[in-house]
Residue, then its C-alpha position, 0 to 999 in steps of 0.5 A: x542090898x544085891x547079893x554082888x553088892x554084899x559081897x563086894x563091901x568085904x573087899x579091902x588092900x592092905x597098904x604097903x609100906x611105901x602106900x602108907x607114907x602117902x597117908x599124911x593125916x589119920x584120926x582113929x579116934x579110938x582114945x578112952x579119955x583126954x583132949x587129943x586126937x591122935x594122928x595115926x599117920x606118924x605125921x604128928x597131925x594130932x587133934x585138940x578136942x574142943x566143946x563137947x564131945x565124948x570118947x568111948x562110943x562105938x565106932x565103925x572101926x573100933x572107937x568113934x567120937x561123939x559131938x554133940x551138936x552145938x559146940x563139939x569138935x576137933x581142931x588140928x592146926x596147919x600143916x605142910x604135911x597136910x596142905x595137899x590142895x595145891x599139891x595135885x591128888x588127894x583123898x579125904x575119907x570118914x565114917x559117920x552117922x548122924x543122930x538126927x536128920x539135919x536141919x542145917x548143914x552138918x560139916x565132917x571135915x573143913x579147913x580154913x580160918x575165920x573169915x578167911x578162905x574155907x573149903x568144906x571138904x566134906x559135908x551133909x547138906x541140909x537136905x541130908x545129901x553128901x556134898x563137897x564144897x572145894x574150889x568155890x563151887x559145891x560138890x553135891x552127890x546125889x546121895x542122901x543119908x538117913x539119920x542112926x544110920x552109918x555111911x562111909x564118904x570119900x571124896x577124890x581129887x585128881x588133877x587134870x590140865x590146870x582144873x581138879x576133877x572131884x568125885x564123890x564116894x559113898x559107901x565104896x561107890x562113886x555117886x554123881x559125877x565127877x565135877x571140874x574146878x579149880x583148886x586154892x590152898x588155905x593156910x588155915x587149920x583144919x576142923x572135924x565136926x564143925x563150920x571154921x566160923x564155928x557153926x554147922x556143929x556135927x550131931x552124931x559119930x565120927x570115925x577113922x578120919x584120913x587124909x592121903x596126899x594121892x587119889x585113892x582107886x576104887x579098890x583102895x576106896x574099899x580097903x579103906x572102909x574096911x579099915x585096911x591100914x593093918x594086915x588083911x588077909x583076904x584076895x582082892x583087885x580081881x582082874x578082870x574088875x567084879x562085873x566086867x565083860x571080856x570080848x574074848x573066849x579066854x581070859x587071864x585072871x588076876x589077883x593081889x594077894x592077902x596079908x598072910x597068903x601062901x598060897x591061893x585055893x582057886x573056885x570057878x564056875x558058870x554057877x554063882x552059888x557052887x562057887x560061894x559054897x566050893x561045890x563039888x567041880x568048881x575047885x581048880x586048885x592050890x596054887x602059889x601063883x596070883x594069876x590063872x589062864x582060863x580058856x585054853x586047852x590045858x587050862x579051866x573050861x578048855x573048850x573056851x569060854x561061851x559067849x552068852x555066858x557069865x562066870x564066877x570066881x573065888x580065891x581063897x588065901x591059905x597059909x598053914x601055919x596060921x590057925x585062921x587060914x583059909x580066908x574065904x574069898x569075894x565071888x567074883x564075876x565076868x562075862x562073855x558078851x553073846x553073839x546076838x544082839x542085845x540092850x535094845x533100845x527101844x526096850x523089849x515091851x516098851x509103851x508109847x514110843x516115839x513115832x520119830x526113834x532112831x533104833x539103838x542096841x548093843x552089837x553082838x561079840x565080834x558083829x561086823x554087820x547088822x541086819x534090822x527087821x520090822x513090822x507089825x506080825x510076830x510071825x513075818x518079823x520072825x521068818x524074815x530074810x535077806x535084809x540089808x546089812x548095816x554098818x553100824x548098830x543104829x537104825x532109823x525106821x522113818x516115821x511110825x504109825x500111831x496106835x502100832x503094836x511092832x516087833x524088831x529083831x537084829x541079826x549079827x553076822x561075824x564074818x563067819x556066820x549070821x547070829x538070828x537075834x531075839x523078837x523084841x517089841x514095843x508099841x507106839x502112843x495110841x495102842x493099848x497100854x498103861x497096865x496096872x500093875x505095871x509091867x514088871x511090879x513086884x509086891x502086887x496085892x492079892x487082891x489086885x484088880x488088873x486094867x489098862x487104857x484102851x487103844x485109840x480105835x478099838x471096838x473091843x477086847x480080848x484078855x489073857x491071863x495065866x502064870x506062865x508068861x510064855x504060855x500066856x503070849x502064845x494063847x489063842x482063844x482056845x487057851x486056858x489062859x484066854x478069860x474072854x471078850x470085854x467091850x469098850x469102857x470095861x478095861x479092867x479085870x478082877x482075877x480073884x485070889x492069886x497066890x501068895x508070893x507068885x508070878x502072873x503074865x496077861x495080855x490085852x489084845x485090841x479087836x478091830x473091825x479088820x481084825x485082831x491085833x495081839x498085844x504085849x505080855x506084861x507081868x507082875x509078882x505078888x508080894x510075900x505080905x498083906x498090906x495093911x498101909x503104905x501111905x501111897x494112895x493118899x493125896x493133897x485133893x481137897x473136898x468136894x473133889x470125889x478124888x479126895x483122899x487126904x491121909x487125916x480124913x482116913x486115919x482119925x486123930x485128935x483134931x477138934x477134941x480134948x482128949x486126944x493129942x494126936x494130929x497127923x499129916x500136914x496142914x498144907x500140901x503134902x498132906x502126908x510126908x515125903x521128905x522121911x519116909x522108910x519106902x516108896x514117896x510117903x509115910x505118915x507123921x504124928x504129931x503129940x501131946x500128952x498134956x492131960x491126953x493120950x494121943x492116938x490115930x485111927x484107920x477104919x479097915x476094909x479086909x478085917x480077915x487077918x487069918x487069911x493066907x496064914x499070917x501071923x505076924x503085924x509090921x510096922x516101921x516107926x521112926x522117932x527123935x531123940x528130942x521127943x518126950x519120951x513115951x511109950x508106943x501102942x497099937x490097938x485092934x479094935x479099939x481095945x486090943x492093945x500091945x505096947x512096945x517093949x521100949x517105954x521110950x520108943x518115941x525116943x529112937x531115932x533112925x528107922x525101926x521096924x516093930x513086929x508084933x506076934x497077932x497072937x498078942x492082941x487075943x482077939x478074933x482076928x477073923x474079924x479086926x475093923x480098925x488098927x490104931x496107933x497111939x502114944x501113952x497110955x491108952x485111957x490114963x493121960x498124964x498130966x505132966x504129958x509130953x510132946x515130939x512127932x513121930x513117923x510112921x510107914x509099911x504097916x503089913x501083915x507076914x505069915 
C-alpha cells in the first residue's frame, strides 16, 4: 500500500444527529448469543438468525457473525424505512471476508421474495469480483477479492433523470464506473448472507451492515469503514481534497473538526516526512479556527506558494481536558501545477510510437500559448527558437519516419514570459527497442543478462551501461560508462554481479553507415532478494518444442510412482496456476494424497551458493483450504535437509501466508544446495489412513 494510501484509511466522520437519521438499517452484529440481529439504526429493522451461523468471531468493528456456507443467514422482514429503491439516493456498506474462494456467487446483502422480484445489493461473483446487481443489470467492479482476507464495499445510488447511477466502493475507493439504470422496489424482505431463493450461501464473516436512505460522499464512505457512527476525535475532509492541484499561488485550507477538538495544532511544509513527524519549522500553530489562508504576506509561506511544488499538511485536534489529546492527524497534501509543460503523451521514453500521433500534454500553470519543437538531434531540439505558437495543447507533427529516435519539448508562454519546457523522447516502430529489463523493472535479479531488438537497419552497436542515469545519457565513447561495440546478432550483454538493492541505466546507440544514432536511457533496479522461484518463467509449450517449459517437468512430483502422492501443475493449459496466485501471472498448485505416500515436489537448482550477498533467510507464500486434510508441511535442501512448518495443519490455512525459515534450520553446507523440495507429511513415514487437499504455492526467495 502507497504511503498516501495508509494514511488516508484512518480518516473517518463523525455523524451528526441529523446524518444519523438518514441511516434507516444497522446490523452490528456484536451480540453474544441469541437469534436476533439487532438494528442499531433505532429503526426496529432487527434481524432473525436463520440456519447456521455463529456469533462471537471477531469483527472488523467489534464483533462479526459466522455463516457457514450451506444454510446460515439473516432475514429482516419489509419495511417502509427501508424501502429506499424507489426513494432516490442510497447507500448500502458491509465488511466481509470469505473463508474460501468462491466457487458460486456469494451474496452479502439481497432483497426480494422467492420467485419474485430480487435485487443482490451487493455480492462476490464467482469469479471473486465485487458486484451489484440492481435494476436488472449486474454492477461488476472490477475488483476481485482474496479469500481470509477482509474488505469493505459500498455500493452508491444516486439518481439522475429518470436513471440511477450506481458506483461501486472498495475499501474507501471507487472501483469501475459508475453505471446508468433504472431502479424497481421489492416488497420483498431482505437477506444478509444468502440468494432470497435461499441459495448462494455466504462462507465467511459479515460485519457492521448499514443501509442510509442518501448517498454516501467519499469522505462519509471512509468514515464508515472506520466505524464512524460513535465520537471521532481525529480532522477530516480537507479542502482542498488529499491529492489535489491548486491553479493558484495561494490557497485557503479547510477542515472539519474531530468529536472532541478544542482546538487544531496546524503542520505545514513542502516535506512529506517533517510534517508526519511535526519537525522543527512545520509547526504553524494552535488555533481554534477550522480554516488557514496560505500564501499571503502575513500568512504561511508568504512569498506564495511555488508552482512545481507539492505541499503537505497535518491537523492535529487538541482538547486539554481530555488525557488522550492531542489526536494526531492524516498528512495531507496538494499541488501547485509547474509553469512548464507536463504529462506528455507521447511518454518521455516511449517505444514504437505510432508514425500517425497526434502529440497531447498537459499545459503548464496559466500557459496561453504553446510552442512544440521536434527532431531527430537532442541538441538542435534543445537550442531550438522562434517556433509558432499553438492555441491549444495538441499537435499533430504529420506522419513519422520509421526507425526514429526523436526528441519534443514544449514551451509555455503565460502572457508574461516564456516557460522553456523539458526534453522529452520516444522512438518509433523500427528503432532499437524491446530492452530487457524492461524500462523502469524493479526487482531485477543479480544475475540479469541485459538484451535488446536491434533496429531495422543497423550494421552495429554501441552500448552504455552505469549507475548514474544522467551520466550514462551524456556518455561519449570515452566514458567509463561506454562498455564498447557489438555486431548484429549479439544484442545481449552480461554485466556481471550487480549489486544488491541498486539502480542501473544503459543505452543502445544504433551504428549506421552515415552515422551513429544515440539511443534512449532505460533503467532498471535490483531486488532486495534472490529469487529461488516465482513460477513465471513456466509455460503451456508441449515437447519437442525446444521452447518447452512446463512447470511439472521442472518441479518432479509423483506422477507415475507409488510412493509419492504429489501432482503439480495442470493437466491441461495452463499448466501452472493463474487464476490463485500471491504476485505476478502464476503460482504453482499441488495436489496430495497421502494414502500410504508422502507427497513431495522437486526443483533442481542452477545457483546452489545460498550464502551469497549474506542471506539468511528462505520465503515462501503457501496458500491452503480449509477443506484439505490436515497435514504438516516441509521443505527439504538436498533431498534431506529438512524444516516442517510450525502448524501440523498448515494445509489447512486459507488465505495467503507467507513462511520464513531461518537457513540456518537446515544445517547444512549452504554453499552448495542442489535442489529445494517442498512436501506434505512426513518425510519417509506415509500414513495409512493419508489425507488429501491441494495447495498453492509462489515467491520462493531468499532475503539477507
Amino acid at each position: 500500500m502507497c504511503r498516501r494510501a495508509f494514511f488516508v484509511m484512518v480518516l473517518s466522520l463523525v455523524f451528526t444527529g441529523a446524518a444519523r437519521a438518514e441511516l434507516v438499517g444497522w446490523w452490528k452484529f456484536d451480540e453474544t448469543a441469541g437469534a436476533t440481529a439487532a438494528d442499531a439504526s433505532g429503526n426496529g429493522n432487527d434481524g432473525t438468525l436463520v440456519g447456521t451461523t455463529q456469533w462471537g468471531a471477531i469483527g472488523k468493528i467489534g464483533g462479526a457473525l459466522d455463516f457457514d456456507g450451506s444454510s446460515g443467514h439473516v432475514t429482516i422482514p419489509h419495511n417502509s424505512s427501508l424501502a429506499v429503491l424507489n426513494q432516490g439516493d442510497f447507500t448500502i456498506a458491509a465488511w466481509f471476508k470469505l473463508d474460501e474462494m468462491p466457487s458460486e456467487n456469494k451474496e452479502v446483502f439481497q432483497q426480494g421474495d422467492a420467485g419474485g422480484t430480487g435485487r443482490t445489493w451487493l455480492f462476490v461473483a464467482a469469479d471473486a469480483e465485487i458486484r451489484s446487481f440492481l435494476g436488472g443489470a449486474t454492477v461488476p467492479s472490477g475488483f476481485y477479492v482474496e479469500a481470509d482476507t477482509w474488505y469493505h464495499a459500498a455500493v452508491v445510488v444516486t439518481e439522475g433523470g429518470g436513471t440511477d447511477n450506481v458506483q461501486i466502493y472498495v475499501n474507501g475507493q471507487p472501483e469501475g464506473a459508475p453505471s446508468p439504470m433504472s431502479m424497481e422496489d421489492s416488497a420483498g424482505g431482505y437477506f444478509i448472507g444468502c440468494h432470497k431463493n435461499l441459495s448462494n450461501f455466504w462462507d465467511g464473516l459479515i460485519d457492521d451492515v448499514r443501509l442510509y436512505n442518501h448517498a454516501l460522499t467519499d469522505v462519509e464512505i471512509l468514515a464508515v469503514m472506520e466505524g464512524a457512527g460513535s465520537e471521532y476525535p481525529y480532522a477530516l475532509g480537507p479542502d482542498p481534497a488529499d491529492g489535489a492541484l491548486v491553479e493558484a499561488t495561494w490557497a485557503n485550507l479547510s477542515w472539519r473538526a474531530g468529536d472532541s477538538a478544542v482546538s487544531h495544532d496546524v503542520y505545514l511544509s513542502d516535506n512529506f516526512d517533517d510534517v508526519n513527524e511535526g519537525a522543527e519549522g512545520t509547526f504553524v500553530g494552535n488555533q481554534t479556527a477550522t480554516m488557514l489562508v496560505v500564501g499571503f504576506p502575513g500568512f504561511p509561506v508568504p512569498e506564495g506558494l511555488i508552482a512545481g511544488a507539492s505541499y503537505y499538511w497535518r491537523v492535529d485536534e487538541v482538547n486539554e481536558a481530555d488525557p488522550n489529546s492531542p489526536w494526531k492527524g492524516t498528512v495531507w497534501s496538494f499541488s501547485i501545477p509547474p509553469k512548464t509543460a507536463y504529462a506528455p503523451d507521447p511518454a518521455d521514453g516511449a517505444g514504437f510510437v505510432d508514425p500517425n500521433a497526434i502529440f497531447t500534454w498537459t499545459g503548464g500553470y496559466g500557459a496561453k500559448l504553446h510552442t512544440v519543437y521536434l527532431g531527430d538531434n537532442f541538441d538542435d531540439v534543445n537550442n531550438a527558437t522562434g517556433g509558432m505558437p499553438l492555441g491549444s495543447p495538441s499537435y499533430d507533427p504529420g506522419a513519422l519516419e520509421r526507425e526514429k529516435v526523436l526528441y519534443w519539448r514544449v514551451d509555455e508562454f503565460d502572457g508574461f514570459e516564456t516557460h522553456k519546457g523539458d526534453i522529452w523522447s520516444f522512438t518509433t516502430p523500427g528503432a532499437v527497442g524491446n530492452p530487457q529489463p524492461i524500462n523502469g523493472a524493479v526487482d531485477v535479479q543479480m544475475i540479469e543478462t541485459l538484451s535488446w531488438t536491434a533496429a531495422e537497419t543497423a550494421a552495429s552497436h554501441e552500448l552504455y551501461f552505469g549507475a548514474d542515469a544522467d551520466a550514462v545519457k551524456n556518455a561519449t565513447t570515452a566514458s567509463p560508462e561506454y562498455v564498447g561495440a557489438s555486431a548484429l546478432g549479439a544484442e545481449s550483454y552480461d554485466p556481471g554481479g550487480l549489486a544488491w538493492d541498486s539502480s542501473y541505466a544503459w543505452r543502445v546507440d544504433e551504428v549506421y553507415p552515415s552515422g551513429t544514432v544515440k539511443g534512449l536511457v532505460w533503467t532498471f533496479a535490483t531486488a532486495d532478494f534472490i529469487l529461488v522461484d516465482d513460477f513465471e518463467s513456466y509455460n503451456d509449450i508441449d515437447p519437442p518444442d525446444p521452447n518447452s517449459n512446463r512447470i511439472f517437468d521442472k518441479w518432479i512430483d509423483g506422477f507415475g510412482t507409488l510412493t509419492n502422492g504429489a501432482l503439480v501443475g495442470n493437466d491441461l493449459p495452463p499448466y501452472a496456476e493463474t487464476s490463485i496466485v500471491h504476485s505476478g501471472a502464476q503460482s504453482m498448485i499441488y495436489r496430495y494424497d497421502n494414502a500410504g505416500k508422502t507427497s513431495e515436489a522437486t526443483l533442481t537448482l542452477t545457483r546452489g551458493d545460498w550464502t551469497v550477498e549474506g542471506v539468511t533467510k528462505l520465503s515462501l507464500w503457501l496458500r491452503g483450504n480449509s477443506a484439505n486434510a490436515a497435514d504438516r508441511i516441509y521443505v527439504a535442501l538436498n533431498g534431506t535437509a529438512l524444516v516442517y512448518h510450525d502448524d501440523a495443519s498448515a494445509t489447512q490455512l486459507t488465505g495467503w501466508k507467507q513462511w520464513m525459515i531461518e537457513l540456518s534450520e537446515f544445517a547444512i553446507d549452504l554453499t552448495n544446495v542442489n535442489s529445494i523440495s517442498i512436501g506434505i507429511g512426513t518425510k519417509n513415514a506415509p500414513s495409512g489412513a493419508g489425507s488429501a487437499g491441494t495447495m498453492y504455492f509462489d515467491d520462493i526467495r531468499l532475503y539477507r
